[in-house]
N, C-alpha and C positions, 0 to 999 in steps of 0.2 A: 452520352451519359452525362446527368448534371453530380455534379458534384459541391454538396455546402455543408456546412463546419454547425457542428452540433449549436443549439441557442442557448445551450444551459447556464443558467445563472451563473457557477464557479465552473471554474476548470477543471478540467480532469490530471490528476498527477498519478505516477505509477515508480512504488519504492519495488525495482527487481532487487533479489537479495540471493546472496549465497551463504550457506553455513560455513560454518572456520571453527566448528565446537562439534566435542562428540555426540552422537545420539543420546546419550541420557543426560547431559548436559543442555542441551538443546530443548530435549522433554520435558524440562522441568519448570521453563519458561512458557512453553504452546499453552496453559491454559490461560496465562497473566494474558498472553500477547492477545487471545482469544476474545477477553474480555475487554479488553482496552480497544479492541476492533468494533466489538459491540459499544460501546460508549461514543466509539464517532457517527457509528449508525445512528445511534440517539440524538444526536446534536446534529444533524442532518449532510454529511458528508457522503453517504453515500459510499459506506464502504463495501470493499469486498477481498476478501484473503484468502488464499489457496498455497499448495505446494505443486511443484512439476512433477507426473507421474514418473519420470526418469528419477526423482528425489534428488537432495543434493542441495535445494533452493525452492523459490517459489517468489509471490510478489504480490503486494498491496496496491490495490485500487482505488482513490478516494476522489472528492471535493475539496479544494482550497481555494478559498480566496484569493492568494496569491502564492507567490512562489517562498517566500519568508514562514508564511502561513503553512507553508507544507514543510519546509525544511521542520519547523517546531514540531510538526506531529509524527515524522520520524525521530525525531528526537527520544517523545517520550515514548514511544513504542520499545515494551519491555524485552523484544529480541536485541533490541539495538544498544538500550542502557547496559545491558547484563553480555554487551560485543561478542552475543552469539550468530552476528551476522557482519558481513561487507557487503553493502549495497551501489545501487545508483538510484539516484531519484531525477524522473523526468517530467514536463510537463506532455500532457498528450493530447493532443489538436484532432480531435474527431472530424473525419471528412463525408463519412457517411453513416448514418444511422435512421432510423425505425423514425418518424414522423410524431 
């Protein structure tokens, strides 16, 4: 089996996150956070955002130029300003994928 590292122009980074706020606190951010996912879409990041069917958490998919360039857009990410969330943010090194 050959194994090579995705060619994509930026990297791939992934904010996993856990809630630390109640559900309707929480709620009242998901459409800000919604939109501002749609916004890196636009700007061509390459987002993607979901929750774990266990609930509880869930985690951010994007493009960054670098790792400075990621820590920012965690940043502004409206779960994160309104500290409805404790995260990690990693880079992620693609070893196999779709041609």
């Amino acid at each position: 089996m050959q194994i090579h590292r995705s060619q994509s122009p930026m990297p791939w980074f992934v904010k996993i996150e856990r809630g630390i706020v109640d559900k309707a606190t929480f709620d009242c951010y998901v459409p800000a956070h919604r939109a501002y996912v749609r916004s890196l879409i636009a700007a061509g990041h390459q987002a993607r955002t979901g929750y774990w069917a266990e609930r509880g958490g869930g985690m951010l998919l994007f493009h960054a130029d670098s790792r400075k360039t990621a820590e920012e857009i965690v940043a502004r990410d409206p779960l994160v300003q309104h500290q409805c969330v404790h995260y990690e943010l990693h880079e992620w090194c693609i070893v196999e994928a779709p041609d």
